[in-house]
C-alpha positions in Angstrom: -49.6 -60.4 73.9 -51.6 -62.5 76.2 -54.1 -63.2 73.5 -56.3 -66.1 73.4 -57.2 -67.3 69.9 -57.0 -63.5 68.8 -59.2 -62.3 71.5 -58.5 -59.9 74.1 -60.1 -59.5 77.3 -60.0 -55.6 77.7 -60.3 -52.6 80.2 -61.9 -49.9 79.2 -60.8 -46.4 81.3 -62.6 -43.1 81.2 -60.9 -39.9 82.1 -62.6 -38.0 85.2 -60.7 -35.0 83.7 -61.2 -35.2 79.9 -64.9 -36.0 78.2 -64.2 -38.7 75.5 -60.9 -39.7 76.6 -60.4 -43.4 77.3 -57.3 -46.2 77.8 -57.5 -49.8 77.0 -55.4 -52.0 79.0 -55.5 -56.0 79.1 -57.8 -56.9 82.1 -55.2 -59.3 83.4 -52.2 -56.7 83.4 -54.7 -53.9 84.6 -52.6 -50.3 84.3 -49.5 -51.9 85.4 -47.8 -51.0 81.7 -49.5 -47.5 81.6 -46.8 -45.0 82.1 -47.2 -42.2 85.7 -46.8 -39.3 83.4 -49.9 -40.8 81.0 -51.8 -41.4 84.8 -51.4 -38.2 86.1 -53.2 -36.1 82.7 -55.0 -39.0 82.6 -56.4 -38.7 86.1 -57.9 -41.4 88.4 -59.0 -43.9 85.7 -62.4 -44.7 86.3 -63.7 -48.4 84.5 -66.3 -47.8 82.2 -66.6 -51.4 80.7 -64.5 -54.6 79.8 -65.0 -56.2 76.7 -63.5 -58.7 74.5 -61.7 -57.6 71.3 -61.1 -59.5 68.1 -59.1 -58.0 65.6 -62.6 -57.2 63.6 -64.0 -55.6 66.0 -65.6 -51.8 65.2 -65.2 -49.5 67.7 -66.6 -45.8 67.6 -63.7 -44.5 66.3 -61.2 -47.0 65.6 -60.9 -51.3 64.6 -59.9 -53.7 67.4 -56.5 -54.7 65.4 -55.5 -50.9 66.2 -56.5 -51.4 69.9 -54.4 -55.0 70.0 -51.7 -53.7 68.6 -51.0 -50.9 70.8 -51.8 -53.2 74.1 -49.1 -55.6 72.6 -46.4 -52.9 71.8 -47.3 -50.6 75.1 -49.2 -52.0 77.2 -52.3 -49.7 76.5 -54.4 -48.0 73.9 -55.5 -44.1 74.4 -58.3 -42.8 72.8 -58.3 -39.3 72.6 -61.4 -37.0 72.1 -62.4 -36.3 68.7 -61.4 -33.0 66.9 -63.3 -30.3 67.3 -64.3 -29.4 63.3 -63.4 -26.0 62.3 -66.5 -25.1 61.0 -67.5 -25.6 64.3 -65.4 -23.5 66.3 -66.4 -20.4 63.5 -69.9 -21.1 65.2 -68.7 -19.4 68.5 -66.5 -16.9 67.0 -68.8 -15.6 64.6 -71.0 -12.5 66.2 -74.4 -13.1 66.6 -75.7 -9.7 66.0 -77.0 -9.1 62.3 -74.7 -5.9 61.0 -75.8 -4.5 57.5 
């Protein structure tokens, strides 16, 4: 990994297709490891920010060791949106109308 003193200069991706969905890549290797196939459900990444991650780090929904990790075995990190909670999704099938 092109770390520097287990830092990580990072790319953060959004999906144009997919709310919540984003791909870390190193800033220096840019998408160049991300696979065509990822790309193309992916869509035309758009950057949403670059940071620098430590192993400690706390992201929203995961640590920066995960995030490392994956950019040093893959070449990226893809966050998928979270899961919709069931209880949730019984909101919207669950009739509105009041039937005694």
């Amino acid at each position: 990994m092109t770390t520097m003193n287990g830092k990580l200069l990072c790319e953060v991706f959004k999906s144009p297709r997919k709310d919540e969905m984003y791909l870390y890549v190193d800033k220096r290797r840019g998408l160049e490891d991300v696979p065509e196939a990822l790309l193309e459900r992916f869509g035309k990444p758009v950057s949403a920010l670059t940071l620098i991650l430590t192993p400690e780090k706390p992201l929203a929904r995961t640590r920066g060791a995960e995030v490392m990790a994956a950019i040093e075995e893959k070449g990226f990190y893809l966050q998928m949106p979270p899961a919709k909670e069931d209880y949730l999704l019984d909101l919207y099938r669950t009739p509105t109308e009041a039937k005694y």
